[in-house]
Residue frames relative to the residue before (quaternion, step in Angstrom):
aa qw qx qy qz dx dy dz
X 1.0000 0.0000 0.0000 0.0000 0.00 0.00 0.00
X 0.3565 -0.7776 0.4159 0.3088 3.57 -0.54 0.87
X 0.1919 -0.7345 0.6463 0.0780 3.87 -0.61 0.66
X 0.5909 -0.5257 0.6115 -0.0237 2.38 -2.18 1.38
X 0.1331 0.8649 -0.4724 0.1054 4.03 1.57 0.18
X 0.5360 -0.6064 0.5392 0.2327 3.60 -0.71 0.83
X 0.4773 -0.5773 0.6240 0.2226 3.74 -1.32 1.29
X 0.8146 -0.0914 0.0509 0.5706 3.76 0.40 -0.76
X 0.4234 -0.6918 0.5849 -0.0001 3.44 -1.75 0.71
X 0.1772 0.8075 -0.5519 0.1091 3.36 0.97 0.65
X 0.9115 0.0061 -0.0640 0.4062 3.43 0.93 -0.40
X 0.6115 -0.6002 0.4459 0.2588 3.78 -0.50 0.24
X 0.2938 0.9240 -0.2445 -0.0140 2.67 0.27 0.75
X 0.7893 -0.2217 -0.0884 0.5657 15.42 -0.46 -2.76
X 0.3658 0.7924 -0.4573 -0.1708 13.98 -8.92 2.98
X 0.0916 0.8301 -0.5409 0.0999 2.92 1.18 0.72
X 0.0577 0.6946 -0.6948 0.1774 4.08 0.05 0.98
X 0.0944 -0.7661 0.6228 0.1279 2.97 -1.86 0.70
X 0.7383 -0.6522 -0.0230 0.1704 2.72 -0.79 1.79
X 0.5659 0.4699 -0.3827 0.5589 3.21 2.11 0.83
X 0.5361 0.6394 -0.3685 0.4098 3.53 1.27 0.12
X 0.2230 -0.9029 0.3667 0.0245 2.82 -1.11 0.51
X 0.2728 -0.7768 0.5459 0.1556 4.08 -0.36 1.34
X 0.4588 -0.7229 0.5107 0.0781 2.87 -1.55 0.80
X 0.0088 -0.8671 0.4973 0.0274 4.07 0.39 0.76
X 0.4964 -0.6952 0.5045 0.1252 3.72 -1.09 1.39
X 0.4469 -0.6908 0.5630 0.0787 3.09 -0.81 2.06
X 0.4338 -0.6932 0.5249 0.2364 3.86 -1.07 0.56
X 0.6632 0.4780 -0.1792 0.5474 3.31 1.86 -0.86
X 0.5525 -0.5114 -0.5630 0.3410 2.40 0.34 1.80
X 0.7607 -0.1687 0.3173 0.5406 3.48 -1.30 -0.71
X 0.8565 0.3645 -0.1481 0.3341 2.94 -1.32 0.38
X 0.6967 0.3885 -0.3294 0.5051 3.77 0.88 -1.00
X 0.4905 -0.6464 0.5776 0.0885 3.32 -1.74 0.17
X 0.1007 0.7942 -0.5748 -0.1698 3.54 -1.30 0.43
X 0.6519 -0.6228 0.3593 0.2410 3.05 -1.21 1.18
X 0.3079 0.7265 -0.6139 0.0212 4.04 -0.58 0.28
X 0.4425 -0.5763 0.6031 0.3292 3.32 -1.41 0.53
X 0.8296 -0.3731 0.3989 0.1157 2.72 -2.21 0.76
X 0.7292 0.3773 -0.1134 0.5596 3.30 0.77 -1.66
X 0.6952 0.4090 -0.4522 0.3806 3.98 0.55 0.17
X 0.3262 0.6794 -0.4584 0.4710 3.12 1.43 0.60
X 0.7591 0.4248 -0.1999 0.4509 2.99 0.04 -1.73
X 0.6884 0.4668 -0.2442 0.4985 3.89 0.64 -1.17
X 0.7843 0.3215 -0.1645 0.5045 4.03 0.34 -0.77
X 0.4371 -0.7550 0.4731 0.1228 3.21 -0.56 1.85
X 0.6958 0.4497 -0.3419 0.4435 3.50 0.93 -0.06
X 0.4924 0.4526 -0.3624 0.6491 3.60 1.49 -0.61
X 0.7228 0.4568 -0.4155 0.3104 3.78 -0.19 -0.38
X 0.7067 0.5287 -0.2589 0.3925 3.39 0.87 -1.04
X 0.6606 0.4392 -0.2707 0.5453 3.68 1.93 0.01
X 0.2435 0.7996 -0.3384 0.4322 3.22 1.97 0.43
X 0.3539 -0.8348 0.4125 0.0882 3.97 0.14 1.49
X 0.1445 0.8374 -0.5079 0.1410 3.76 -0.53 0.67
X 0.6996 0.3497 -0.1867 0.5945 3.00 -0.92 1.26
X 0.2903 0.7009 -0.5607 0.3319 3.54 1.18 -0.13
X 0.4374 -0.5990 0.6671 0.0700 3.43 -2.15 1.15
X 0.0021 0.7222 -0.6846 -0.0986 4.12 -0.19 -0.04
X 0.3042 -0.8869 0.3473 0.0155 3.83 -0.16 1.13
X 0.7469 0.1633 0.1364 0.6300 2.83 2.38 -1.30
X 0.2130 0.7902 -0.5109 0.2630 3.65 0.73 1.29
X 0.1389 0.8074 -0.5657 -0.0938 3.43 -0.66 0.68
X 0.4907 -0.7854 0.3561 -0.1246 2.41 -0.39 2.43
X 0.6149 0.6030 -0.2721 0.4291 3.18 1.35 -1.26
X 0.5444 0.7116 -0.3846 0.2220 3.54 1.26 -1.14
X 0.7062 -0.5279 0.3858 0.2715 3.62 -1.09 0.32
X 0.7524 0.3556 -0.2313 0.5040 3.10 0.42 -1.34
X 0.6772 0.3097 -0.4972 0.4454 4.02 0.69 0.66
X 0.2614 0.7757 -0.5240 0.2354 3.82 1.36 0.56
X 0.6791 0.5653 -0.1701 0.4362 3.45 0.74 -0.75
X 0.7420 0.2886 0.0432 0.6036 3.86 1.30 -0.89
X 0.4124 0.7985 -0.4385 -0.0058 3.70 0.96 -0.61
X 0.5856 0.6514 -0.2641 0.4037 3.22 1.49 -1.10
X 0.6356 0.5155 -0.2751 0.5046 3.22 0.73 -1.49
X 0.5909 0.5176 -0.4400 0.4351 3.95 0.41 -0.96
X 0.6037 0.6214 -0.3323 0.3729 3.67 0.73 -1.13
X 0.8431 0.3145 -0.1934 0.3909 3.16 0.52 -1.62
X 0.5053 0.5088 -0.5527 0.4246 3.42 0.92 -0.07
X 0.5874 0.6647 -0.3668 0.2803 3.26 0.58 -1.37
X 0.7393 0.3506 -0.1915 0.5420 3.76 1.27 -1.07
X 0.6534 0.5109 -0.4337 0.3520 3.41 0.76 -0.01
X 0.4726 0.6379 -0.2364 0.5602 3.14 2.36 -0.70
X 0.3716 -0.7040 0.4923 0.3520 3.73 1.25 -0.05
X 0.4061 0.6817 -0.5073 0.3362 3.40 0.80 0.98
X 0.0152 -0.9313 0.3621 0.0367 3.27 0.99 0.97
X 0.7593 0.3265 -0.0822 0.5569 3.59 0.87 -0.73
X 0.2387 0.7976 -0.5530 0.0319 3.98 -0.53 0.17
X 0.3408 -0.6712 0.6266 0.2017 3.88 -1.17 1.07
X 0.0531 -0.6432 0.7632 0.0320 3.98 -0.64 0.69
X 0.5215 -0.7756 0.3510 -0.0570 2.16 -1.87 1.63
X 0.1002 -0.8861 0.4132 0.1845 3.53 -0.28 0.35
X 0.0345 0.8895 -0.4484 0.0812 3.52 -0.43 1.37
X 0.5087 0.3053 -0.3375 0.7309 3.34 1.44 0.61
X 0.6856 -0.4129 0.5135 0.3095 2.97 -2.13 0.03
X 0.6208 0.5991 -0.2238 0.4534 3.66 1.19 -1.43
X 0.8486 0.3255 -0.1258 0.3977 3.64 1.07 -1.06
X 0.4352 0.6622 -0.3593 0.4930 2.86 1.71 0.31
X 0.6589 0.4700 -0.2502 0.5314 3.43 1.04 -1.48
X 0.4705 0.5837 -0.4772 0.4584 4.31 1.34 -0.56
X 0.9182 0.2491 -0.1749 0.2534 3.21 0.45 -1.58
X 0.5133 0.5607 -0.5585 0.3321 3.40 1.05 0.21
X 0.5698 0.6923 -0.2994 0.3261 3.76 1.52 -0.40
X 0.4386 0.6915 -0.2685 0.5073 2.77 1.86 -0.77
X 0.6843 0.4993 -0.2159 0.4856 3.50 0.28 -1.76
X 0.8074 0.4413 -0.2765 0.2775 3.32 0.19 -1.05
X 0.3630 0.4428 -0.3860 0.7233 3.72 2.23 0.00
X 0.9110 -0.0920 -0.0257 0.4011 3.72 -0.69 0.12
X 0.3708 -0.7393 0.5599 0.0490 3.61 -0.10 1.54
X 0.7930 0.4188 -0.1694 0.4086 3.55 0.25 -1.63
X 0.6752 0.3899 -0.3520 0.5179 3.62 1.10 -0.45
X 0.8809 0.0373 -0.1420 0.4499 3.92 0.38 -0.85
X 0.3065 -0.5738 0.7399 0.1713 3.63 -1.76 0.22
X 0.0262 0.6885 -0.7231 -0.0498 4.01 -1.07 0.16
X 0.4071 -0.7871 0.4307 0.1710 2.71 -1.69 0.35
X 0.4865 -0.6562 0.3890 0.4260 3.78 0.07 -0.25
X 0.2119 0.8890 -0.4056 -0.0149 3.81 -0.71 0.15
X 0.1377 0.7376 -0.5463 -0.3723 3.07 -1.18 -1.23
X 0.2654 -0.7732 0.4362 0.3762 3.79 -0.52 0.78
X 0.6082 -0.6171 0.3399 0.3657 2.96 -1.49 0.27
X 0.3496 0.5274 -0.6283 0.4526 3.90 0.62 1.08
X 0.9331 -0.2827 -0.1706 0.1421 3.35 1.16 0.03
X 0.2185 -0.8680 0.4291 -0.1210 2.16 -0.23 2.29
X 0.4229 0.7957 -0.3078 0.3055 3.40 1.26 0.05
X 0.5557 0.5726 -0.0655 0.5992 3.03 1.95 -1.27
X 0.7297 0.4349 -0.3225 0.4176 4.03 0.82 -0.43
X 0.0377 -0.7722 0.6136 -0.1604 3.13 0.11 1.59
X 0.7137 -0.4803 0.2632 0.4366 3.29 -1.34 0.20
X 0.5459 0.5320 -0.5157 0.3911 3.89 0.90 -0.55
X 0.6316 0.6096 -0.3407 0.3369 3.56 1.01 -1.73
X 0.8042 0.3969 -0.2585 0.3591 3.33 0.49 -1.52
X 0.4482 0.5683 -0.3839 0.5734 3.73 1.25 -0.39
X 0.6192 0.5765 -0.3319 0.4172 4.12 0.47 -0.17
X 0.6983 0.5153 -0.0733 0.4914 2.83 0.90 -2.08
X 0.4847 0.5695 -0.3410 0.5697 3.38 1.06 -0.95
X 0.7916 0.4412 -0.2145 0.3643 3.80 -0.14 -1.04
X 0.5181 0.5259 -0.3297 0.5885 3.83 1.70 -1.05
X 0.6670 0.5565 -0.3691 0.3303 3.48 0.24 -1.62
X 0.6497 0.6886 -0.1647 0.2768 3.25 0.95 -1.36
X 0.5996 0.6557 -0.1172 0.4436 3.28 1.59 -1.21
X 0.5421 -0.3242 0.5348 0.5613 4.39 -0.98 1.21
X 0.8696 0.3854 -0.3060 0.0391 3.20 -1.28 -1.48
X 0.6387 0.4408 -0.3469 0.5267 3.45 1.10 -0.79
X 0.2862 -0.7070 0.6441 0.0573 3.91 -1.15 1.04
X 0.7519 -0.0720 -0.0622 0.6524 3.85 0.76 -0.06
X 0.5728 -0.4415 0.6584 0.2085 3.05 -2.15 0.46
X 0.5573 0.5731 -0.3742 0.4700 3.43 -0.95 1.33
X 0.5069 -0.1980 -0.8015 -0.2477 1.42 -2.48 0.77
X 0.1488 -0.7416 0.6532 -0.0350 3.03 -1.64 0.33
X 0.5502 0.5075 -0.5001 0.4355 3.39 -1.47 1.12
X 0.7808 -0.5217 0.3189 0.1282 2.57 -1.77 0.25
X 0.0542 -0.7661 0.6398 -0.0290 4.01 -0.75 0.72
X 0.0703 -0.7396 0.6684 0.0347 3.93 -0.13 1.17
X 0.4799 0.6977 -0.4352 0.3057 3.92 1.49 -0.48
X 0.8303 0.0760 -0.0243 0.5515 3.25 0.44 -0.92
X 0.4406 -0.7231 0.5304 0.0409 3.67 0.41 0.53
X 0.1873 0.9018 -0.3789 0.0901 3.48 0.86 0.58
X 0.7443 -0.0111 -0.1810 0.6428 2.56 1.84 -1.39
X 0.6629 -0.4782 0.1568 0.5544 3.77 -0.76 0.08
X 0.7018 -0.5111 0.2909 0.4021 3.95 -0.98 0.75
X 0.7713 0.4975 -0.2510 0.3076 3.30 1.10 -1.21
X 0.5749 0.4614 -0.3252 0.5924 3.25 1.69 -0.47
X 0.6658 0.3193 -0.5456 0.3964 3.94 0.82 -0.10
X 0.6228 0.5669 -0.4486 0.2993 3.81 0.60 0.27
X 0.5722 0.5478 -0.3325 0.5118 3.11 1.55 -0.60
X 0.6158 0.4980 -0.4393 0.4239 3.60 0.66 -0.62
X 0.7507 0.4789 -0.3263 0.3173 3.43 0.69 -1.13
X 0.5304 0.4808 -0.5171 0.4692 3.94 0.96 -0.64
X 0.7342 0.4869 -0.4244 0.2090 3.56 0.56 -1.35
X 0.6987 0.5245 -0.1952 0.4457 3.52 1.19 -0.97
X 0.6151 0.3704 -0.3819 0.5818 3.63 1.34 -0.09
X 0.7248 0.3541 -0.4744 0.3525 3.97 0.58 0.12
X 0.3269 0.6833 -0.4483 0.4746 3.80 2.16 0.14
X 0.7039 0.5772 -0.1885 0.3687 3.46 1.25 -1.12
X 0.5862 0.6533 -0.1510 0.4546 3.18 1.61 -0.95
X 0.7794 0.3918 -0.1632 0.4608 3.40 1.26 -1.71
X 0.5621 0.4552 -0.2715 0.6349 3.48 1.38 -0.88
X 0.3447 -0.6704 0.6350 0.1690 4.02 0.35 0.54
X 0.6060 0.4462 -0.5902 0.2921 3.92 0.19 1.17
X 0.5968 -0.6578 0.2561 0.3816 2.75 -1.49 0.03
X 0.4613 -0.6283 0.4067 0.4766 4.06 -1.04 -0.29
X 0.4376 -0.5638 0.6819 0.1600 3.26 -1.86 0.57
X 0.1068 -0.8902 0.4426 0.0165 3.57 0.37 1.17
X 0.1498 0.7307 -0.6655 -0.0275 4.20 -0.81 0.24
X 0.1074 0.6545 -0.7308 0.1615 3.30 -1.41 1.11
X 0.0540 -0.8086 0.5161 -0.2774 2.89 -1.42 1.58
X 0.6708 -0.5310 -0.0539 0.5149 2.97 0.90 1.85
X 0.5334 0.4875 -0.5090 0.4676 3.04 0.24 2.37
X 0.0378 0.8873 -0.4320 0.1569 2.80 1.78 1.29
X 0.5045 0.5321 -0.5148 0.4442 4.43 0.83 -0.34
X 0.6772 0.5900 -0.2362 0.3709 3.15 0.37 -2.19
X 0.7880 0.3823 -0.2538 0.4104 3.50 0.18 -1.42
X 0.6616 0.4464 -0.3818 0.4661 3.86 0.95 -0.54
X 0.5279 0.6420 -0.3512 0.4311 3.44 0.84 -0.69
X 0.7231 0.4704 -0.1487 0.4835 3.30 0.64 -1.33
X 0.6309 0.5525 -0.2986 0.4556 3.57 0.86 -1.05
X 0.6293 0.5743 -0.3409 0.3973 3.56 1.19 -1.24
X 0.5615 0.6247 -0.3601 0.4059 3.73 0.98 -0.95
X 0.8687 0.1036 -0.0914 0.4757 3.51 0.46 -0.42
X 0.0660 0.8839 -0.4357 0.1568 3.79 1.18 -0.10
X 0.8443 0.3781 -0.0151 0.3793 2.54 0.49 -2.11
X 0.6449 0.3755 -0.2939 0.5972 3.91 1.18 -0.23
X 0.2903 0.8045 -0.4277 0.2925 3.67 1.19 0.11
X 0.0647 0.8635 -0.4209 -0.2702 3.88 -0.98 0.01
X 0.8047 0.0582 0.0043 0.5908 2.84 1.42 1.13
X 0.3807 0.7993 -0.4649 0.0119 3.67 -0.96 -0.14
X 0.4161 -0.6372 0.5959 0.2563 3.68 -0.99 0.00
X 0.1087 -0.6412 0.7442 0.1520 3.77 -1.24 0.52
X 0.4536 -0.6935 0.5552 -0.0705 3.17 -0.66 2.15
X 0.9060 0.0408 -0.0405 0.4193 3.01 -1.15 1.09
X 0.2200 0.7783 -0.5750 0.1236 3.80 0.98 0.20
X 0.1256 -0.6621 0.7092 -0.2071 3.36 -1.13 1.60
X 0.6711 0.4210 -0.4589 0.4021 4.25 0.55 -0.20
X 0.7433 -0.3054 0.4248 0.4168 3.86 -1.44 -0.59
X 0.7066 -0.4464 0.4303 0.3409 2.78 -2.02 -0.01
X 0.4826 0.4075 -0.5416 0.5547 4.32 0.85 0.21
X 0.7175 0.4249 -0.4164 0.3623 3.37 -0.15 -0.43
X 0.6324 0.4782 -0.4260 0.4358 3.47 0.50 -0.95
X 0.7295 0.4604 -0.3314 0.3822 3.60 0.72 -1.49
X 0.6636 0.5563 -0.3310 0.3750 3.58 0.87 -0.46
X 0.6487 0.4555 -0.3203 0.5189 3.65 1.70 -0.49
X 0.6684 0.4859 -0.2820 0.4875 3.39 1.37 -0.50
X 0.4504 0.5461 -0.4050 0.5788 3.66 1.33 0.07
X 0.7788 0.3284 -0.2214 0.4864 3.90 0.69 -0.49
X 0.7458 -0.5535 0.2799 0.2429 3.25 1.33 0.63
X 0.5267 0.5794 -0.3267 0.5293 3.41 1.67 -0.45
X 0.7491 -0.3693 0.5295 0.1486 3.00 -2.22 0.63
X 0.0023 -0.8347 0.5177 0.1880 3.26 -1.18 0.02
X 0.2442 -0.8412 0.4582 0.1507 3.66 0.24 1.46
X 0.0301 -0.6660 0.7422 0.0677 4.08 -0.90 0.84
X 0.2589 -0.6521 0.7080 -0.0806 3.30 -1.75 1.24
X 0.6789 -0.2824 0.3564 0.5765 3.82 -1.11 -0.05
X 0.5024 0.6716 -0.5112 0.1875 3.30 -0.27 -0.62
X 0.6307 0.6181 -0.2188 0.4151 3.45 1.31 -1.11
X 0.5245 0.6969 -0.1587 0.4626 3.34 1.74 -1.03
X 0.5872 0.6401 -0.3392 0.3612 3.62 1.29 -1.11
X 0.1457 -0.7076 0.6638 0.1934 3.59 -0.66 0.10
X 0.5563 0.4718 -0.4674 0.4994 3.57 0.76 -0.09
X 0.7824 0.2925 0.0241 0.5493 3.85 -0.35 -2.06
X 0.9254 -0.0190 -0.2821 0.2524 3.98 -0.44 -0.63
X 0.1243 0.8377 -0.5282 0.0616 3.27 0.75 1.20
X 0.5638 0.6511 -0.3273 0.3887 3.49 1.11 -0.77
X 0.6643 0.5815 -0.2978 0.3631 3.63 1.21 -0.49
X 0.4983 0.5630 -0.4260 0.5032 3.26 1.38 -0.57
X 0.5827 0.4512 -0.5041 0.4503 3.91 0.96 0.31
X 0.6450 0.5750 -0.3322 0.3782 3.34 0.75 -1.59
X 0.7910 0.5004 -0.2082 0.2839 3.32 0.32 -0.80
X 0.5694 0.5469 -0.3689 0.4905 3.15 1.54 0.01
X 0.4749 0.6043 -0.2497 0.5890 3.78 1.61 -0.48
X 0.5819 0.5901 -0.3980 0.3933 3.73 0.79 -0.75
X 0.3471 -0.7036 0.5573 0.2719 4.04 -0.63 0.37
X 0.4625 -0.6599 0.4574 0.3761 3.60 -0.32 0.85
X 0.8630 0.1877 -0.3200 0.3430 3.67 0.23 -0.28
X 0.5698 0.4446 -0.4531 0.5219 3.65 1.28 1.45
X 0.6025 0.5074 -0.4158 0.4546 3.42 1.45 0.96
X 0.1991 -0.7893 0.5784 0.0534 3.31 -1.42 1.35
X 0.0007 -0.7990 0.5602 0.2184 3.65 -0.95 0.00
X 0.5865 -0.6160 0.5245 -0.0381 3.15 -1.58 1.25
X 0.0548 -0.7000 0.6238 0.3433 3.51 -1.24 -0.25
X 0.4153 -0.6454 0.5222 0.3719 3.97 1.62 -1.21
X 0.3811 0.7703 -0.4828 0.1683 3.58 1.37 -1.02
X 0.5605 -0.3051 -0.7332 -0.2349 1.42 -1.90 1.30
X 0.2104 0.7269 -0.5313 0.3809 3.59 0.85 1.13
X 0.8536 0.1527 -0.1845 0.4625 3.79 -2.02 0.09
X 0.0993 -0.7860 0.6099 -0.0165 3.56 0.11 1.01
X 0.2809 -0.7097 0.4519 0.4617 4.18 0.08 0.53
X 0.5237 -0.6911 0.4813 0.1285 3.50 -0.96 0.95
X 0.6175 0.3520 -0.2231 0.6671 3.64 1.68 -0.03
X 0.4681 0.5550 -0.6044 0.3279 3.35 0.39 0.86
X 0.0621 -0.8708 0.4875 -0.0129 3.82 -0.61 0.57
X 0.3663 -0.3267 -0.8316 0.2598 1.64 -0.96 2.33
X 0.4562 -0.5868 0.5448 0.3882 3.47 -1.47 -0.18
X 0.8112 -0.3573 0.3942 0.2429 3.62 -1.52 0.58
X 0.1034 -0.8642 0.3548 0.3415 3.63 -0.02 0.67
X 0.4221 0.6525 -0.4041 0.4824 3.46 1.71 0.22
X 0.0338 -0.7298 0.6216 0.2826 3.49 0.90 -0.95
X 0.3065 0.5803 -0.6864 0.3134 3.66 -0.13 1.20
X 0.3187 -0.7727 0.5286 0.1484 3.15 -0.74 0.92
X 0.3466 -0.8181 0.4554 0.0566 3.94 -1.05 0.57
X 0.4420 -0.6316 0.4561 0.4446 3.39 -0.84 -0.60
X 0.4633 0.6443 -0.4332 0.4273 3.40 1.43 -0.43
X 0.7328 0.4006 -0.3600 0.4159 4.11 1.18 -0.34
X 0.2194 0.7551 -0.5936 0.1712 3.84 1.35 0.46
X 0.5933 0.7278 -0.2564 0.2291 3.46 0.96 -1.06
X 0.5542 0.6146 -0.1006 0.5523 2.76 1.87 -1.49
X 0.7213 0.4697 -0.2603 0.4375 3.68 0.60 -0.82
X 0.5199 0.6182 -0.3467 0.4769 3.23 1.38 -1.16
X 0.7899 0.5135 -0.1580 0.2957 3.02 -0.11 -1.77
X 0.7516 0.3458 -0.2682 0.4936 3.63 1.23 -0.76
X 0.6160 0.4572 -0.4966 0.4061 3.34 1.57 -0.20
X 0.5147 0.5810 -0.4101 0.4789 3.85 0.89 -0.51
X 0.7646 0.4533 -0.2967 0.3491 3.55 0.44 -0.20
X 0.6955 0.2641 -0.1831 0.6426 3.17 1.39 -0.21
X 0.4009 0.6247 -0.3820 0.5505 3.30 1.49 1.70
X 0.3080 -0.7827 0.4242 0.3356 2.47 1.21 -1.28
X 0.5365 0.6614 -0.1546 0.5009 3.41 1.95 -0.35
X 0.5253 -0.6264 0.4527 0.3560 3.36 -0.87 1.06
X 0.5225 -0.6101 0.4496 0.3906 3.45 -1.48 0.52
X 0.5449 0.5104 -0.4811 0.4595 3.65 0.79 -0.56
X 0.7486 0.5302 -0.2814 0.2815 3.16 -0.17 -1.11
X 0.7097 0.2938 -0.2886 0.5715 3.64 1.31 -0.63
X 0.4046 0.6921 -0.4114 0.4336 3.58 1.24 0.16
X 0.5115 0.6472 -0.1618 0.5416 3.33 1.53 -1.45
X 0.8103 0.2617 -0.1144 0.5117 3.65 -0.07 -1.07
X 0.6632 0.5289 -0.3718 0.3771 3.81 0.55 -0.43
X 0.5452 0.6794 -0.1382 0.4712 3.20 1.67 -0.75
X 0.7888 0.2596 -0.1655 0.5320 3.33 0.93 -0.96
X 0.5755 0.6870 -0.2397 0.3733 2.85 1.36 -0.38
X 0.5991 0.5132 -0.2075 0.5785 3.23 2.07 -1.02
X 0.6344 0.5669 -0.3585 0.3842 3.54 1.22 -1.49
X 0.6898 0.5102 -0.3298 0.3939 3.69 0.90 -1.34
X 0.7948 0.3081 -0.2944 0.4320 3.80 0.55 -0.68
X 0.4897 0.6290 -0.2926 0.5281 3.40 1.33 -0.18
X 0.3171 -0.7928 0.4539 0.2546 3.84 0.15 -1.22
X 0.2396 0.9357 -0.1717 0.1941 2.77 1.43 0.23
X 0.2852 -0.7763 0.3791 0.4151 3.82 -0.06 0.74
X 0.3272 -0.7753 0.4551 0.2911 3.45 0.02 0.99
X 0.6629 0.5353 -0.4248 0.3060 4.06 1.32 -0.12
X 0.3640 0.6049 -0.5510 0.4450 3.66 2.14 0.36
């Protein structure tokens, strides 16, 4: 498989089905389309079972989010019957940061979060904020610094305060030796430019949610970073183009994500009538990114896993 292998390495760096329901799995013939299989011929067909994921990593839940205030538990347990055993929730406010380290601190072995602000708002990290964040970051529970970076897409907040947030939150990263939870979203100069300044004193990180091409990937993998895939891949409209990228991805600098409760995979069948998306669909992502690998699902189940446990911290005997 041709790979996208980093020039240099300076550093390391988002199914509970019942047993009439039914998941949708991506046809190679062509891109993009889907076939339909039920749940239960898994479980029943020794050959559908033995590609049956476990142990799954969920890299990018944001758990903290409202709309799962009402159900959170239940999200959980599907999530583990979905063999989503482990998941990092995300912190992108001050408010959801302090949710998720509470989280962690009810079940240690299942989650890790991170610490952040995104850059919709970075406007809000003044010096009290960032002197806070500083103090979350600080904390067993949070496993990277983040999310952070840049979004020129929406423009929520002004650029200069989303650049200032980021140095400030990638040199929080630097002193607290973790790694970063990275988002960028057409401001792909700015953000590399910015990344270069400190790369090198980095310990690590993950580009969340990747959604751009194969320069970009090679340019985040040239700096040592991860590469996080989310539904997005699932789109037949927007993330066809990844079912390329991802074949370029080295197997042990690829993560997958769900984003929940955002990017719902668009090839699941039927589809959710809330469309809120979960961790119980990680399976879904797997499965369509292994297919347009070319690579058994176990087998990239296997590597995503350690791959999440090593940059994550994770007790790798949950």
């Amino acid at each position: 498989m041709p790979s996208l292998a980093p020039r240099s390495a300076t550093i390391l760096t988002k199914l509970s089905f019942h047993a009439n329901e039914t998941i949708a799995h991506p046809s190679r013939h062509p891109v993009g389309a889907a076939r339909a299989f039920r749940y239960q011929d898994l479980l029943h067909s020794p050959d559908q079972a033995s590609t049956l994921p476990a142990q799954l990593v969920d890299i990018g839940l944001n758990l903290a989010h409202d709309s799962f205030d009402a159900d959170r538990t239940a999200v959980v347990a599907r999530a583990e019957q979905a063999g989503v055993t482990q998941m990092v929730i995300t912190g992108s406010s001050i408010a959801s940061t302090r949710s998720a380290i509470e989280m962690v601190r009810q079940d240690p072995g299942r989650f890790r979060c991170t610490a952040g602000v995104h850059p919709h708002h970075a406007a809000d990290l003044d010096e009290a904020s960032l002197t806070e964040l500083a103090a979350l970051a600080a904390q067993p529970e949070v496993a990277a610094v983040g999310e952070c970076g840049l979004d020129y897409f929406r423009d929520l907040s002004p650029r200069n305060a989303q650049r200032a947030a980021l140095r400030n939150q990638l040199a929080l990263a630097v002193k607290l030796a973790k790694p970063v939870f990275l988002h960028q979203r057409d401001a792909h100069e700015d953000f590399i430019a910015i990344l270069g300044e400190f790369h090198q004193h980095l310990a690590g990180g993950v580009a969340h949610c990747f959604t751009a091409g194969l320069d970009e990937a090679r340019a985040y993998l040239d700096l040592g970073l991860y590469i996080g895939i989310t539904g997005w891949i699932c789109d037949e409209r927007r993330g066809v183009h990844l079912r390329e990228v991802v074949r370029h991805i080295p197997a042990d600098r690829l993560l997958i994500e769900t984003d929940a409760p955002y990017l719902l995979p668009r090839n699941l069948q039927p589809m959710p009538k809330d469309r809120r998306n979960e961790p119980m669909y990680l399976p879904q992502v797997l499965r369509t990114i292994a297919d347009a690998r070319g690579e058994p699902a176990q087998q990239l189940a296997a590597r995503t896993t350690a791959n999440a446990r090593q940059l994550f911290g994770f007790d790798t005997q949950s």
